[in-house]
C-alpha positions in Angstrom: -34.8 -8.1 20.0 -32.6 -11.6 20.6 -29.7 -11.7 19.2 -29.9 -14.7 16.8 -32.9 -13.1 15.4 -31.7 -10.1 15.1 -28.2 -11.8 13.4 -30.4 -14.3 11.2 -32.8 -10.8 10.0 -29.5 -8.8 8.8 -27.2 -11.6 7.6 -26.0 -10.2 4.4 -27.1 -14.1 2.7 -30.6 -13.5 3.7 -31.9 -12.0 0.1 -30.1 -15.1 -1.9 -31.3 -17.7 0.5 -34.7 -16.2 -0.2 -34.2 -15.9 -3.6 -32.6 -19.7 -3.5 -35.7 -20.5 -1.9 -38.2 -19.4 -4.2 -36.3 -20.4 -7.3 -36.9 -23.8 -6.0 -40.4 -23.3 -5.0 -41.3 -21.9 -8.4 -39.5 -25.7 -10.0 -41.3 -27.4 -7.6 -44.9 -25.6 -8.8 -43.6 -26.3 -12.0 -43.3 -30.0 -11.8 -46.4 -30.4 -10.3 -47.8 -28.3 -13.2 -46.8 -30.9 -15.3 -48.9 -33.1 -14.2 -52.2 -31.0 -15.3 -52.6 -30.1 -18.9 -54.7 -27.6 -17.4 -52.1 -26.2 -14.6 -49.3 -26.7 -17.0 -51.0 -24.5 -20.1 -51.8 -22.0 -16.8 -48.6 -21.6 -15.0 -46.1 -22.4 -17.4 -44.8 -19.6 -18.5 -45.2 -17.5 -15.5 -43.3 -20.2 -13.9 -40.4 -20.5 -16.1 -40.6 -16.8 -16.2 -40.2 -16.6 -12.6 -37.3 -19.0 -12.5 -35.1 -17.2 -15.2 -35.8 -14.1 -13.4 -34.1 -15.3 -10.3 -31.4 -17.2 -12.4 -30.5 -13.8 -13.5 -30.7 -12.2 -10.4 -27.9 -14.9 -8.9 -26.0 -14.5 -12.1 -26.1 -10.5 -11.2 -25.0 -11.4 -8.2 -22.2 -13.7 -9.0 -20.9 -10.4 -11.6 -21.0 -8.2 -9.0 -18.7 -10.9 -6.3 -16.3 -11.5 -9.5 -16.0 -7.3 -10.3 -15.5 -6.9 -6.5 -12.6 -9.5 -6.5 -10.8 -8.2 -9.7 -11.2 -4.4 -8.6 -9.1 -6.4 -4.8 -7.0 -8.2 -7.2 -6.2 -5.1 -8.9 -5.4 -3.0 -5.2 -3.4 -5.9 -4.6 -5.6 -6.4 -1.7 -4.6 -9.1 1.1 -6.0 -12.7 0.5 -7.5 -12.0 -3.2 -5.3 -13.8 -5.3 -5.8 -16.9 -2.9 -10.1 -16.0 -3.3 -9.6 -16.4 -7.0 -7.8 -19.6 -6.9 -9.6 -21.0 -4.5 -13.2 -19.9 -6.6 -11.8 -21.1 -9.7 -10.7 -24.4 -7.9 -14.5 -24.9 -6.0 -16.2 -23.9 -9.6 -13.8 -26.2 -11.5 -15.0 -29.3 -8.8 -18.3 -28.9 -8.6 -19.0 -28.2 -12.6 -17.9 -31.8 -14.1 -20.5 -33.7 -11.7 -23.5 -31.3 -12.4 -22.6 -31.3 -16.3 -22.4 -35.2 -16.3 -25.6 -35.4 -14.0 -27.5 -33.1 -16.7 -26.5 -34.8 -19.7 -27.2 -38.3 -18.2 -30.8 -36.9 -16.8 -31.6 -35.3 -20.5 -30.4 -38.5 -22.1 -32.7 -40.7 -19.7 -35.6 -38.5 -19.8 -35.8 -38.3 -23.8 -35.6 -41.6 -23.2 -38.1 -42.3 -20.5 -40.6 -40.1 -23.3 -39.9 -41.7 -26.1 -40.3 -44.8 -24.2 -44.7 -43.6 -23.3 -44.7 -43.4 -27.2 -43.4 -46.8 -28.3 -45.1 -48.8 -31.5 -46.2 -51.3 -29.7 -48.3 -49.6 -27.4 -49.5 -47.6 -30.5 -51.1 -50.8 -31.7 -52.1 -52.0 -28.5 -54.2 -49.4 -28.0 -55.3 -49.2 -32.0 -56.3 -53.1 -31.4 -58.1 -52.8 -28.2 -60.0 -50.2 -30.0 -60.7 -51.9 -33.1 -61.3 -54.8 -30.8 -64.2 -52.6 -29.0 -65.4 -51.3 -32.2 -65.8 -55.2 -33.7 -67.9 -55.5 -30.3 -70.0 -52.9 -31.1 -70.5 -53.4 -34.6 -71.7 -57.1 -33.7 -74.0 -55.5 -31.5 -75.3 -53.5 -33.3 -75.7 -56.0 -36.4 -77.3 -58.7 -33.9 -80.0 -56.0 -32.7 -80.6 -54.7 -36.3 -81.3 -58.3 -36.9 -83.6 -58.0 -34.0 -85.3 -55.5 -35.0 -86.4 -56.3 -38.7 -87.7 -59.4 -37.0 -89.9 -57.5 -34.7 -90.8 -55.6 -37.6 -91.8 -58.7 -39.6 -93.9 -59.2 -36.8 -95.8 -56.2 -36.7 -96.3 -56.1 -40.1 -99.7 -57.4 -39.7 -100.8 -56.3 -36.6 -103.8 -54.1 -36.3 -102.7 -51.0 -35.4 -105.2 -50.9 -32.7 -103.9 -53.9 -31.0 -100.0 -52.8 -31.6 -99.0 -51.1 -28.3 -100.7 -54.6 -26.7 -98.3 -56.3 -28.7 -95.4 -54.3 -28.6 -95.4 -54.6 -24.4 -95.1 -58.7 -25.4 -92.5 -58.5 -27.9 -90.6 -56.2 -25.4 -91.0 -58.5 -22.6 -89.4 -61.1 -25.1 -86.5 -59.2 -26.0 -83.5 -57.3 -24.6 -84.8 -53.6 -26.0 -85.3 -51.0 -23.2 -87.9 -49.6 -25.3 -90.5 -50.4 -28.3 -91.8 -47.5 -30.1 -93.8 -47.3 -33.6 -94.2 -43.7 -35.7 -96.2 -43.3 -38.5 -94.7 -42.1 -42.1 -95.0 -38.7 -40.7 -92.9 -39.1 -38.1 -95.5 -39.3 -35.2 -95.5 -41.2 -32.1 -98.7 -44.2 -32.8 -97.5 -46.9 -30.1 -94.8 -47.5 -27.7 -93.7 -49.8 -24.7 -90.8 -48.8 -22.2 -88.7 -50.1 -19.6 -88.6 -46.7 -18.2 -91.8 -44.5 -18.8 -89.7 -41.4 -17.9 -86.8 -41.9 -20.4 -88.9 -39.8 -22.7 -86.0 -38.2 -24.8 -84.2 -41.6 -25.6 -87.2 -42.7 -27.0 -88.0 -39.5 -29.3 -86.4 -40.6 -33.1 -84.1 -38.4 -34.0 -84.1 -37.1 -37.7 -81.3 -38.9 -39.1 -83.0 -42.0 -37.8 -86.3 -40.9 -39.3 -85.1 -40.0 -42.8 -82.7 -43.2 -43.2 -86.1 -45.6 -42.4 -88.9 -43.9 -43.9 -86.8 -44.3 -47.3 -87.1 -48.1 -46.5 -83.5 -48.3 -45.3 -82.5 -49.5 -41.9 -81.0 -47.6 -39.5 -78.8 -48.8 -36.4 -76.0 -46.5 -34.3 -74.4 -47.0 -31.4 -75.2 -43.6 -29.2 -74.9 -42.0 -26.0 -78.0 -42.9 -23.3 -77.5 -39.9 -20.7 -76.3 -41.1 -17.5 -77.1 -45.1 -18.5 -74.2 -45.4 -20.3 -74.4 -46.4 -24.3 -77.0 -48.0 -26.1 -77.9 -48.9 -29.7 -80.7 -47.2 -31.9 -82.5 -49.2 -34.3 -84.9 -47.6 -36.8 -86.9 -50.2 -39.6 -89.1 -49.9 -41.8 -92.6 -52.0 -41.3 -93.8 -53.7 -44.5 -97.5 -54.5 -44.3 -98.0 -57.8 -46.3 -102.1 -56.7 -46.2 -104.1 -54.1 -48.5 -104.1 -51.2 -45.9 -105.1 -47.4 -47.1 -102.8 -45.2 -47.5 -100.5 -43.3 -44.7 -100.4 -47.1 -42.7 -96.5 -46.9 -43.7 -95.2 -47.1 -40.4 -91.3 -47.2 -38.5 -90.2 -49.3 -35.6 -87.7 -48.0 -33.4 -85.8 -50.0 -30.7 -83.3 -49.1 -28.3 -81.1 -51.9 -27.1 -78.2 -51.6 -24.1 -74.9 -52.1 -24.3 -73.9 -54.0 -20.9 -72.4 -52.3 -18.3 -69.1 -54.4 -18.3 -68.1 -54.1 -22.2 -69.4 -50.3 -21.6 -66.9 -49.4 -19.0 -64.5 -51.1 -21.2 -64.7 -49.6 -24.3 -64.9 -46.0 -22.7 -61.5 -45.9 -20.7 -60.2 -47.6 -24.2 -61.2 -44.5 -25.6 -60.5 -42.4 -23.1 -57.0 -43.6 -23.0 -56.8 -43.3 -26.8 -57.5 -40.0 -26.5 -55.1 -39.1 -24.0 -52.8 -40.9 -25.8 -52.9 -39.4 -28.9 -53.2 -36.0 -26.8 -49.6 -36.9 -25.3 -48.0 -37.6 -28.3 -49.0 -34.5 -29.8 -47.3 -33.4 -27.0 -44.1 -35.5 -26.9 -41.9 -33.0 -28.4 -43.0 -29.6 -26.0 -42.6 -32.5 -23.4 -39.1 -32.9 -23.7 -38.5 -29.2 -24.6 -40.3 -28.6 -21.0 -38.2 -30.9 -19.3 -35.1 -29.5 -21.1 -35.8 -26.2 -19.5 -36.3 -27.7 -16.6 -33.0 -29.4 -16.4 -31.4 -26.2 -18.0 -32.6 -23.9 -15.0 -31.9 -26.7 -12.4 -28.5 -27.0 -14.2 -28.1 -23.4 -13.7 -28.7 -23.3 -10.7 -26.8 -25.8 -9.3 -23.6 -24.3 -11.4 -24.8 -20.5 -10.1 -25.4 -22.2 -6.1 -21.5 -23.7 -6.5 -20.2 -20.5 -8.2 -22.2 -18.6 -4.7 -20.9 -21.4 -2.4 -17.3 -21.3 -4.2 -17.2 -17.6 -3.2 -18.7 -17.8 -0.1 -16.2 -21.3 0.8 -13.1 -19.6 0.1 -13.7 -15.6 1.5 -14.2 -18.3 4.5 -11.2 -20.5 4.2 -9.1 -17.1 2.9 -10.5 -14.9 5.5 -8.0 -16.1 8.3 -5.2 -15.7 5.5 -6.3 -12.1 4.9 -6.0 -11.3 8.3 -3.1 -13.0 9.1 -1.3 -11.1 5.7 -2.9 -7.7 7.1 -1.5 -8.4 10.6 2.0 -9.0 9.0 2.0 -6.0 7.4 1.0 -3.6 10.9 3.6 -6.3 12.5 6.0 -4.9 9.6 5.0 -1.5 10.0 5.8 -1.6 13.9 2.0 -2.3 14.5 2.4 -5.1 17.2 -1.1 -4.6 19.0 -3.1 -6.2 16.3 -5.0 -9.6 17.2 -6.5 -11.3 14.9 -10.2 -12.8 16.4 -10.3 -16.8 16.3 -13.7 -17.9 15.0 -12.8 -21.7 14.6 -10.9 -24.5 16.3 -9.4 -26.2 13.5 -6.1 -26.1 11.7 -6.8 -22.4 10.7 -7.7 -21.4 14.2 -4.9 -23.2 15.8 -2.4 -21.1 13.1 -4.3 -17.8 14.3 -3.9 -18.7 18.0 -0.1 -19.4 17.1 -0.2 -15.8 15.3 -1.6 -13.5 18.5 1.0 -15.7 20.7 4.3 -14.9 18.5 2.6 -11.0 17.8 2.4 -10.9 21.6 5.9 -12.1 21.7 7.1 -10.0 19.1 5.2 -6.8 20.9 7.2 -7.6 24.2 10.7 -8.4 22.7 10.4 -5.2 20.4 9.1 -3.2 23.8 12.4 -4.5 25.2 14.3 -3.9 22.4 13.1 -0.1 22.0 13.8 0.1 25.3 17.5 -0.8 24.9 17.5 1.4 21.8 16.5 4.3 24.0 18.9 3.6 26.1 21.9 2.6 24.0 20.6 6.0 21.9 20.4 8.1 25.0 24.2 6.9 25.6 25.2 7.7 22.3 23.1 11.1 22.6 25.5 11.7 25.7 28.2 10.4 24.6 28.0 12.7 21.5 27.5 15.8 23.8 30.1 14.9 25.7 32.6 14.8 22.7 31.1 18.0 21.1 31.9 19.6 24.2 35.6 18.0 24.5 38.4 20.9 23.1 40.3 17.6 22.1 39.6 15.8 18.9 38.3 12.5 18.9 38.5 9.6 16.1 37.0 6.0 16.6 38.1 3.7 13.5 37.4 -0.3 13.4 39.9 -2.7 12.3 39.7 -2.3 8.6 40.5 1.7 9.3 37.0 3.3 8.5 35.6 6.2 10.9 33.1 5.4 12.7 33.0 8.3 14.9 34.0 11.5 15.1 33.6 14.9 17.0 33.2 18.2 15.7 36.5 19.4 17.6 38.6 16.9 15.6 36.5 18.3 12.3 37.9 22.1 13.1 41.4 20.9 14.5 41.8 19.1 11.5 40.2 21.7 8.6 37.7 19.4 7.9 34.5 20.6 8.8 32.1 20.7 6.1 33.2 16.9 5.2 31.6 13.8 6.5 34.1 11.4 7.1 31.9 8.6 8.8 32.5 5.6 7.2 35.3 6.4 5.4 38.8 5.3 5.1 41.3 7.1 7.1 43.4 7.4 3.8 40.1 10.0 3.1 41.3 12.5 5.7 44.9 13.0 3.5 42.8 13.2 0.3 40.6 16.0 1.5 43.6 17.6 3.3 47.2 16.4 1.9 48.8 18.3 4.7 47.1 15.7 7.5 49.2 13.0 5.1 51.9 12.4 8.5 49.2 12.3 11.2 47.5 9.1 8.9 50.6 7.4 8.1 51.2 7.8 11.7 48.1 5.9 12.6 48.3 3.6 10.0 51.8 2.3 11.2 50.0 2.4 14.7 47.2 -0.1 13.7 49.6 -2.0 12.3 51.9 -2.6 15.1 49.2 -3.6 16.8 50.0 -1.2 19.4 48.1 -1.3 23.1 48.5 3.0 23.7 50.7 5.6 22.1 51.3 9.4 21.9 53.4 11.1 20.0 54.0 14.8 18.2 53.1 15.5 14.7 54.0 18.7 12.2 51.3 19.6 10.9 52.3 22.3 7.8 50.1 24.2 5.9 51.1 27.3 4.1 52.8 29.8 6.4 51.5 28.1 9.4 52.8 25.2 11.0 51.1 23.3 13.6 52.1 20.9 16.1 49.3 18.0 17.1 49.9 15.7 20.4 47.9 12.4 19.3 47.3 9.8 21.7 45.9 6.8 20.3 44.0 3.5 22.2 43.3 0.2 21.0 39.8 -1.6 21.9 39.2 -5.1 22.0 36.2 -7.4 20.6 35.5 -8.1 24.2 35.0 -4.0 25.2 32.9 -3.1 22.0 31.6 -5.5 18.7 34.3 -5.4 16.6 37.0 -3.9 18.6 39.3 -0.9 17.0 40.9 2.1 17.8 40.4 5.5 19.5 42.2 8.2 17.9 42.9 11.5 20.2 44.7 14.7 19.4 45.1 18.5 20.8 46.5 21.2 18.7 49.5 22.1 21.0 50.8 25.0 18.6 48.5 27.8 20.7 49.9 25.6 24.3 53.1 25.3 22.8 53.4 29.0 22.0 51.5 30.2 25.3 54.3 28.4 27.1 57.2 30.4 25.0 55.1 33.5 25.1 54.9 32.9 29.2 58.9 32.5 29.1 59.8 35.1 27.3 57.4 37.5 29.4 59.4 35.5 32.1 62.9 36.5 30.1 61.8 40.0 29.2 60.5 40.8 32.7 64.0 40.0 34.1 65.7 41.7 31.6 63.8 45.0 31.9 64.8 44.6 35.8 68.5 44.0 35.4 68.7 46.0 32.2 67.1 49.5 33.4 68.5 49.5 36.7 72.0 50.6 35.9 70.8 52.5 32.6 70.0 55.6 34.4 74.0 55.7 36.4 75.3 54.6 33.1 73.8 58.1 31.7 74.6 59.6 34.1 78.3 59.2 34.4 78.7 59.5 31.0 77.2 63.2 31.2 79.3 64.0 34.4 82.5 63.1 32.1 81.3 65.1 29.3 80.6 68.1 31.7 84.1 67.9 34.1 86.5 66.5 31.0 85.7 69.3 28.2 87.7 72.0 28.1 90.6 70.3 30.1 91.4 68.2 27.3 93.4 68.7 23.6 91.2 69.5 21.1 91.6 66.2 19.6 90.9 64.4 23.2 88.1 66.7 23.7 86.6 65.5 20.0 87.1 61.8 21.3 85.5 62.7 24.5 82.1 63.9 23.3 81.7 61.0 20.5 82.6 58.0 23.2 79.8 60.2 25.7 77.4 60.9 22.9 77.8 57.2 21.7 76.8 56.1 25.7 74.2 58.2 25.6 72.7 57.5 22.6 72.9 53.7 22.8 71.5 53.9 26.2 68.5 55.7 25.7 67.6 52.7 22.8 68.2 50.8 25.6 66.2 52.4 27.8 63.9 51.7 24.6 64.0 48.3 24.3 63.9 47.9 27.8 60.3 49.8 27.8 59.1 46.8 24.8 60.4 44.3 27.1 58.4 45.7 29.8 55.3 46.0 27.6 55.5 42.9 26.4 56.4 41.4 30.0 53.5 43.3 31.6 50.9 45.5 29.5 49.7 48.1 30.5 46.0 48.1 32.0 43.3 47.7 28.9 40.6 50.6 28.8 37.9 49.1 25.9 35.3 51.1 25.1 32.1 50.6 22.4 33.8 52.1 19.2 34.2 51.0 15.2 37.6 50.2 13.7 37.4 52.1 10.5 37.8 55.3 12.2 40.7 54.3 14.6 42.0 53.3 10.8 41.5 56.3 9.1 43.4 58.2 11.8 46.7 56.0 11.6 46.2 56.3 8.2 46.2 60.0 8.0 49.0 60.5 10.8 51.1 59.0 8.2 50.1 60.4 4.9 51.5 63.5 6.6 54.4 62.1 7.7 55.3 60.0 5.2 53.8 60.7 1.8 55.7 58.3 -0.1 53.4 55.2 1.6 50.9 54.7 -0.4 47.5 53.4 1.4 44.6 51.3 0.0 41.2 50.8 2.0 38.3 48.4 1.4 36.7 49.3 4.7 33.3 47.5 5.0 29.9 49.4 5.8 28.5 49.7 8.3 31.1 49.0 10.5 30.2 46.7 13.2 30.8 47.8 16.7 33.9 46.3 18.8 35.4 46.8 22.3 38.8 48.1 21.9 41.2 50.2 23.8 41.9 52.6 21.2 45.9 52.9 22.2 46.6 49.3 22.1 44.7 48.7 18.7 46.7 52.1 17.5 49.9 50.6 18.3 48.9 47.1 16.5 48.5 49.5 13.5 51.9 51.1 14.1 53.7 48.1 14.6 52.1 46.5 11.5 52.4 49.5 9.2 56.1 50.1 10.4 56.8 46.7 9.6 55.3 46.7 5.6 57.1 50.0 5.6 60.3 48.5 5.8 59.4 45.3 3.7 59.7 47.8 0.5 60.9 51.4 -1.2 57.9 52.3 -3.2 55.5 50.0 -0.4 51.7 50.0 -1.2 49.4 48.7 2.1 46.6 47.7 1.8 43.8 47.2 4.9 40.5 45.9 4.7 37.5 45.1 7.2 35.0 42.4 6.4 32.5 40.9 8.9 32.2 37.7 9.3 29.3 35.5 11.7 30.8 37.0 14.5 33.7 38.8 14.0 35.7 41.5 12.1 38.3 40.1 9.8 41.1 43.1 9.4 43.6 42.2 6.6 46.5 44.0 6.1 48.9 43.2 2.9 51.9 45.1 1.2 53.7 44.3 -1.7 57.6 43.8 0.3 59.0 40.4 -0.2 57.1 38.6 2.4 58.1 36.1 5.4 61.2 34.1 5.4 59.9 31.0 5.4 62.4 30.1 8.1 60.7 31.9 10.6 57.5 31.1 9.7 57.0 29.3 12.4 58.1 31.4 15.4 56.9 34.3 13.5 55.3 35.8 16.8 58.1 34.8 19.0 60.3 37.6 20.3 63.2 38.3 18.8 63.1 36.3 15.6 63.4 39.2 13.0 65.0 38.8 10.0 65.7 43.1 9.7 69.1 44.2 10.5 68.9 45.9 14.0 65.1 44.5 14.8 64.2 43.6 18.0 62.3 41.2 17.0 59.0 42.6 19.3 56.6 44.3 17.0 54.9 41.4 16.1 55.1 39.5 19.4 53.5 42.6 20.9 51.2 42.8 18.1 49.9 38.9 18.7 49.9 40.2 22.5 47.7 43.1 21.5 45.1 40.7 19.7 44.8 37.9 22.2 44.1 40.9 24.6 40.9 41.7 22.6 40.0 37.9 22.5 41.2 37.6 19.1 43.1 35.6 16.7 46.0 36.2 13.9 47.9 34.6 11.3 50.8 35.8 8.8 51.4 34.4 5.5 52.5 35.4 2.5 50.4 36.0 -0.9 51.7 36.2 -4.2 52.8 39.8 -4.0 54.0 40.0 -0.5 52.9 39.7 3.4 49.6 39.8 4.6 48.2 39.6 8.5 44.8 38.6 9.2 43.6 39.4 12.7 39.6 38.2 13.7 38.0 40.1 16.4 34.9 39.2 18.0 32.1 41.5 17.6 30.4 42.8 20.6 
């Protein structure tokens, strides 16, 4: 099928145009119909009928366009409010003109009526006719005239010799026919113009009745196809004595002449049709009323159609352009709008796909850079997440912008977000990180290129030492510039490098110590053996307190000397799969035995995760911890729990002594700082040794009712 035909067949428009079409077809029929009484009376109302049907179909149709464009309206659909404006704007145009043109048109047509039915011509044709009907009357006097005198005539005739006589007298007058009846009505004697016109001759009864009761009768009648003539009936008076039943009638039949006779009918017949039309005047004007009325409509219901169809049209490129604004807006840059004209609108729709297709590339580009600038940031953040140092980006007016997870733990901060807050935030969520931000405030504000410096961290019972290095960054280097904030916690560095030196100092002393020990012993033993018995009893007494006293003091010597060495070098590690709670229970038993007066509480958890421990190292942590709550009290009460954590075992163990002096808090797990009288100052160094050794952590504090160590160790 072609194309155009196939587009003309299913254009949505087709039924209306049709529908268009015969609404005028059926006013068309309609004025024609006017002009036959016979068509008009015929088609009228089938007509009219037709034509308010398909006024109501277009005004169905016009509903249906004005629910479809509220229910839009309503969805807030693109380009509806513009429809309606547009729609009311066409329909308020185009209904003034057709309003004023139907008025005027009623007005003139009433007029233009009235005007067929005017006075004058009322008596114009009432005088014409009275005018004809003088004629006629004259006519028809002169002929009755004519008549009696042909009757005078005959009045003597012999009736033998009348028919001879009537063929003269009609010869001498202007009758088409002559005919004499008796009294009874019967045909005696006759002359004719035209034999054959036998039924104009015939008298009719009225005629016979009016003369045979001596009165004369004369009527203008119809002749057939001859047009009019005149019908005169007299009696004939006989003058002689003549028997009786000689009463006889004349008849005569004059003709009117052709030219007054064609006259005096279209007078008539234009009477008639006058008088016809004004009985008509007022369905005339109520006809053309409803005329103008359905024509009015229609033009009104055509605009309204054309209104809606104009401005879907004109608001169709709006739509679009609104719909594509909103993909555009939505990230939707591959929409192109078609371009069906080459006007204004088409020239803005052309301007549209350019700038989308500018839009699509730049944003193409831009993701792009996004990806990438993201994919640095992605890396960058990995990176930091991996670095063991904390990092801290702030811009000039001192908010975070960036952060890392290590500076979150190193700082105690990790279940707060601090992006985009003040640095004063950090001292507000942790009042012990107050000297690190008055540090970098003052920093900031000196305006300073690069720093480092050492800062005291102190919280509770544990004091921290933080090496913060800090960077400024210029507008050029990033938007915005600021400064980089970096810091280590150098407490674990700081005390790996006093633990390695005093392995270093405990090492050396175990050499130079235990080397003469063992002579020292021994000579003291050999003057105890070769001096007793030789000596006064009061030398001898002196002699074995001076040898007991070396001997004594150099065994705890040889003691010490064995912690320095353990501490300088332990011994081998043997870990093996095992629980803690057992390894517990045992140190706890060894020293119910030993010492009852210690009183134990556990809160051992269950079940016990499973560690790898070397059973002797993690019995002599016990020891040394024990040993030292022992001696924090008389009446002492420990108490050791197990908890698991994510991944670890936290062991706790508490007494209720007097706790840490808080002036050794910080080197608590240095050698030699002991607070006891005659401490070495090693259990808890060795203890911290013991831990690390098991890849774990520990802390001391003090609670409100005495010491307490917390050790982690991971689970296997």
């Amino acid at each position: 099928m072609n194309k155009g035909l196939k587009k003309i067949i299913f254009n949505k428009n087709l039924p209306i145009l049709l529908l268009i079409g015969v609404l005028l077809w059926a006013m068309y029929l309609l004025t024609i119909a006017m002009q036959s009484a016979e068509q008009f009376n015929r088609l009228y109302l089938w007509l009219v009928g037709a034509a308010l049907l398909a006024v109501f179909v277009l005004l169905l149709i016009i509903i249906q366009r004005i629910v479809w464009l509220y229910l839009r309206r309503r969805q807030n659909a693109a380009g509806s409010q513009l429809t309606t404006r547009m729609v009311l704007m066409f329909t308020g145009l185009s209904l003034p003109p057709v309003i004023i043109v139907y008025m005027f048109a009623n007005l003139l047509v009433n007029r233009y009526i009235d005007s067929w039915f005017d006075v004058k011509t009322d008596e114009a044709f009432r005088d014409a006719i009275t005018l004809g009907q003088i004629f006629l009357d004259t006519q028809t006097l002169a002929h009755l005239n004519t008549g009696k005198d042909l009757a005078e005539q005959l009045a003597d005739i012999d009736p033998l010799n009348q028919s001879i006589y009537l063929d003269r007298l009609l010869d001498t007058t202007k009758a088409t026919s002559l005919s004499i009846y008796n009294a009874n009505g019967r045909l005696i004697g006759s002359s004719d113009l035209d034999p054959l016109n036998l039924p104009q001759q015939v008298m009719p009864t009225s005629a016979y009745n009016e003369a045979s009761n001596n009165r004369n009768y004369a009527r203008v009648e119809s002749a057939g196809d001859e047009g009019l003539q005149i019908r005169v009936a007299v009696p004939i008076s006989s003058r002689q004595s003549i028997s009786v039943g000689s009463h006889r009638l004349l008849q005569a039949l004059f003709p009117i002449p052709e030219e007054y006779e064609g006259l005096t009918i279209n007078i008539e017949t234009q009477y008639h049709q006058y008088n016809k039309q004004t009985f008509q005047r007022q369905q005339l004007k109520s006809t053309f009323l409803i005329i103008l009325t359905i024509v009015l409509l229609l033009s009104v219901l055509l605009a309204i159609l054309r209104a809606f169809s104009s401005a879907r049209k004109l608001a169709a490129p709006i739509r679009l352009l609104s719909e594509a604004t909103e993909a555009i807006a939505q990230g939707n840059f591959s929409k192109i709008i078609p371009v069906d004209s080459k006007d204004e609108l088409g020239m803005l729709v052309q301007s549209f796909n350019s700038m989308s297709a500018q839009i699509a590339t730049s944003s193409a580009l831009a993701h792009r850079a996004q990806s990438e600038a993201e994919n640095q940031r992605t890396y960058l953040e990995k990176v930091m997440s991996h670095l063991s140092s904390g990092v801290i980006s702030i811009d000039h007016d001192l908010r975070v912008r960036l952060s890392n997870e290590a500076a979150l733990k190193i700082l105690h901060l990790e279940a707060i977000n601090i992006t985009n807050q003040n640095i004063d935030y950090l001292a507000m969520k942790n009042a012990t990180l107050a000297p690190l931000v008055s540090l970098i405030k003052q920093k900031v504000d000196d305006q300073t290129n690069y720093w480092q410096q050492e800062v005291l961290i102190a919280e509770d019972s544990l004091r921290r030492v933080l090496l913060v290095r800090g960077s400024q960054i210029s507008e050029k280097e990033i938007e915005g510039g600021g400064h980089v904030i970096v810091f280590d916690d150098q407490t674990i560095i700081n005390q790996a490098q006093r633990d390695a030196a005093w392995s270093e100092v405990a090492r050396r002393l175990a050499h130079e110590v235990k080397n003469p020990l063992t002579p020292i012993q021994l000579s003291a033993e050999r003057m105890h053996l070769k001096f007793t018995g030789k000596l006064s009893k009061e030398e001898d007494e002196i002699l074995n307190r001076a040898t007991q006293t070396i001997v004594s003091q150099v065994a705890h010597l040889k003691t010490l000397v064995n912690a320095f060495s353990d501490y300088a070098k332990p011994p081998e590690l043997k870990k093996e799969l095992g629980g803690l709670n057992q390894i517990i229970q045992e140190i706890v038993d060894l020293y119910a035995l030993s010492q009852p007066s210690i009183q134990f509480k556990l809160e051992l958890s269950e079940p016990e995760p499973q560690l790898l421990l070397d059973q002797g190292r993690i019995k002599q942590l016990l020891t040394n911890l024990i040993k030292n709550a022992q001696e924090s009290a008389d009446n002492v009460i420990i108490t050791i729990s197990t908890r698991r954590t994510d991944n670890a075992l936290l062991l706790t163990i508490k007494d209720n002594g007097h706790g840490f002096n808080a002036d050794i808090m910080e080197h608590i797990f240095e050698p030699y700082k002991t607070t006891k009288p005659g401490g070495s100052g090693l259990g808890l160094a060795i203890v911290k040794k013991i831990v690390e050794e098991h890849g774990g952590t520990i802390t001391a504090g003090n609670h409100e009712h005495g010491a307490i160590i917390t050790i982690y160790l991971p689970i296997a």
